[in-house]
N, C-alpha and C positions, 0 to 999 in steps of 0.2 A: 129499383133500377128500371125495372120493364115498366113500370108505373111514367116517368119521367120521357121514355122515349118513346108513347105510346102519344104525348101532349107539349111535343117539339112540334118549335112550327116548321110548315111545309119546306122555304127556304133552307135550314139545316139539314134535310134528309137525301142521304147518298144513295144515289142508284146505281145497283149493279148492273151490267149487262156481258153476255159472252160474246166474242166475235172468232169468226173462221181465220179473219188475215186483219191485217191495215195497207191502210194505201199511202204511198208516197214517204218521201223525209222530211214532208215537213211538220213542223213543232209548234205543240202539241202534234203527236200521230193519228191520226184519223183511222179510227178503225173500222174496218168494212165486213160486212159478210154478217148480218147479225146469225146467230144459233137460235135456234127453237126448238130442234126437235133432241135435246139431252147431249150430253159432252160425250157420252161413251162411244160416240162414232167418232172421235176425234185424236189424233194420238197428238195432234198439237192444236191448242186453243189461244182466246186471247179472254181475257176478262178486264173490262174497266169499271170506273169508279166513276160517276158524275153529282156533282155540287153545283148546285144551280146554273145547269145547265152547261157545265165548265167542265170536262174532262181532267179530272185532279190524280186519278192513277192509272197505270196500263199496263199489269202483268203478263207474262207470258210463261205456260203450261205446255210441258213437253211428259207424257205418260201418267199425267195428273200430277206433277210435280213441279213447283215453282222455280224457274232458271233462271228469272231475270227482273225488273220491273223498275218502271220512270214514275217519278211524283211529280207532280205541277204545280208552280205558285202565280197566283195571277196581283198584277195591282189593281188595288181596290177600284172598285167598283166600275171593272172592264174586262176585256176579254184578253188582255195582252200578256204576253207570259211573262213573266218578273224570277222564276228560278227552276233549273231543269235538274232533278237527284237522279241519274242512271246507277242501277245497282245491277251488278253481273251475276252470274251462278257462282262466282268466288268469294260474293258478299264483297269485292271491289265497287267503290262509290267516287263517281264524278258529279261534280259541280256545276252547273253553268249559271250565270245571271245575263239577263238582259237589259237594255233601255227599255224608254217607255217607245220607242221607236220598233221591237225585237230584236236591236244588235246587240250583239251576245257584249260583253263588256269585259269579263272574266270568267275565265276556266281555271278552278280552283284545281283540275288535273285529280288523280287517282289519289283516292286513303286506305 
């Protein structure tokens, strides 16, 4: 296994990174504030997730505890968001899709 993901190419490999805040509503959420210096000054953090260069998840950490977090699907070979998963601290999950445009097209609403 460690064998396998030591000889993926560069393109497949997720980068994590932590952030203090994000800015604004729009989608994909842009997170600001990188962290450097350890999470333990933080009683609230953010950590994403990036696949070439595409912000594909965005957790949010309240006490070191996971509350909440958005997945992102983009269409091939662009930057336009194609599906938004918001998942709550209830494990409550919303849907969204967009055009190739980003107008949302459907809100599959709460499961």
């Amino acid at each position: 296994m460690i064998f396998s993901y030591l000889f993926k190419p560069k393109k497949d490999l997720i980068k994590v990174k932590y952030f203090k805040t994000w800015g604004n509503y729009k989608l994909p959420k842009v997170p600001k504030d990188l962290i450097s210096d350890g999470l333990d000054n933080y009683k609230t953090y953010y950590k994403a997730y990036y696949k070439n260069g595409l912000l594909i998840k965005f957790e949010k950490y309240t006490d070191s505890k996971l509350v909440s977090y958005d997945i992102y699907e983009y269409y091939n070979k662009s930057n336009k968001l194609k599906k938004q998963i918001l998942v709550n601290f209830n494990g409550e999950k919303r849907i969204n899709l967009y055009n190739k445009s980003g107008k949302i097209i459907n809100n599959l609403g709460r499961n």
